[in-house]
C-alpha distance (Angstrom), angle and dihedral (degrees) to the residues before:
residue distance angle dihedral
X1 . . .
X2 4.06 . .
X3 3.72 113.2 .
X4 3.44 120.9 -109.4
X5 3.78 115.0 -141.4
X6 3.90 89.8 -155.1
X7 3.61 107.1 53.0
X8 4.07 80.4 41.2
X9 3.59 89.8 58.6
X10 4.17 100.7 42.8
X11 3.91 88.1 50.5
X12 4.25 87.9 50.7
X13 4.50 79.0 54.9
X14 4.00 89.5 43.8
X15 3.99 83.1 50.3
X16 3.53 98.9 51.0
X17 3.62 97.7 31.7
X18 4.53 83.1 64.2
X19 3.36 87.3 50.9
X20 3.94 122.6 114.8
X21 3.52 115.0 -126.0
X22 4.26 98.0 -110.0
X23 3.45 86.3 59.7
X24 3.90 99.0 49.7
X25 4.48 94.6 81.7
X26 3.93 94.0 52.2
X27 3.82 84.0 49.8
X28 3.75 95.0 41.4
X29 4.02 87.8 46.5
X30 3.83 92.0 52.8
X31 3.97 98.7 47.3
X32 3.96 83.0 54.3
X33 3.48 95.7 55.7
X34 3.51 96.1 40.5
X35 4.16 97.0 53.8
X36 4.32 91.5 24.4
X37 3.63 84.4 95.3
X38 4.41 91.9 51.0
X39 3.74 82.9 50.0
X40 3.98 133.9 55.7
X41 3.36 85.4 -174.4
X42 3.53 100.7 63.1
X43 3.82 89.2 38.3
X44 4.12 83.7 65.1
X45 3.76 97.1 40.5
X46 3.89 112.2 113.0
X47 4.36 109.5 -108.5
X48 3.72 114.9 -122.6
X49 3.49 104.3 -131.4
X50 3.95 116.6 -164.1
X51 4.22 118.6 -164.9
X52 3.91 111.8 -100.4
X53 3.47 97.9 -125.5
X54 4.09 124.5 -147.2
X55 4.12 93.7 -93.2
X56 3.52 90.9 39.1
X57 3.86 88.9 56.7
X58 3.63 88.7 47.9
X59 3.62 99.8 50.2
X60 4.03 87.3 47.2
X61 4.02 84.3 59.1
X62 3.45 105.2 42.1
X63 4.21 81.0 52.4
X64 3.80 91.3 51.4
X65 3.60 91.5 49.8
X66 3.72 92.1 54.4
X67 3.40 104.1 48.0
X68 3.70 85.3 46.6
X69 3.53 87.2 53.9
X70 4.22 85.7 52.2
X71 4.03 91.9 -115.6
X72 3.98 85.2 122.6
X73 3.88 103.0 143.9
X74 4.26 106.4 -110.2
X75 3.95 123.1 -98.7
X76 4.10 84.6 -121.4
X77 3.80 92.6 49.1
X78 3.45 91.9 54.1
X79 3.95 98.4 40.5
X80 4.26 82.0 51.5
X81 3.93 85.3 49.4
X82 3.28 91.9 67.2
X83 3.69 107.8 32.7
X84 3.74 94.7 -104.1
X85 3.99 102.3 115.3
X86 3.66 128.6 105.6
């Protein structure tokens, strides 16, 4: 079966559309850096930066420490997650 950009892109806006609102700024933050090089203008546009605050530190260390330890969650787990295996 071909792939068909469309349908590709509505489930990406079903996907973000279920997300909860914490999680929207990481996503936001890897779109940009995945298209900045498509787009000079993006590559220009001024980064919002938000604080990393104490728990947010913490929960970034406690997830370094387990994907150091290998107990990264699977690519297939994921894609199943979110309805999106074969």
């Amino acid at each position: 079966m071909e792939p068909d950009p469309a349908r590709e892109r509505q489930q990406a806006h079903a996907l973000l559309d279920m997300l909860p609102d914490e999680k929207l700024a990481a996503v936001r933050s890897l779109l940009q850096v995945m298209v900045e090089p498509l787009s000079s203008s993006l590559a220009s546009a001024p980064v919002d930066e938000e604080e990393i605050t104490p728990d947010t530190a913490a929960a970034l260390e406690r997830a370094r420490a387990s994907l150091a330890r290998g107990e990264g969650i699977p690519h297939q787990d994921i894609l199943r997650e979110f309805g999106l295996n074969k």
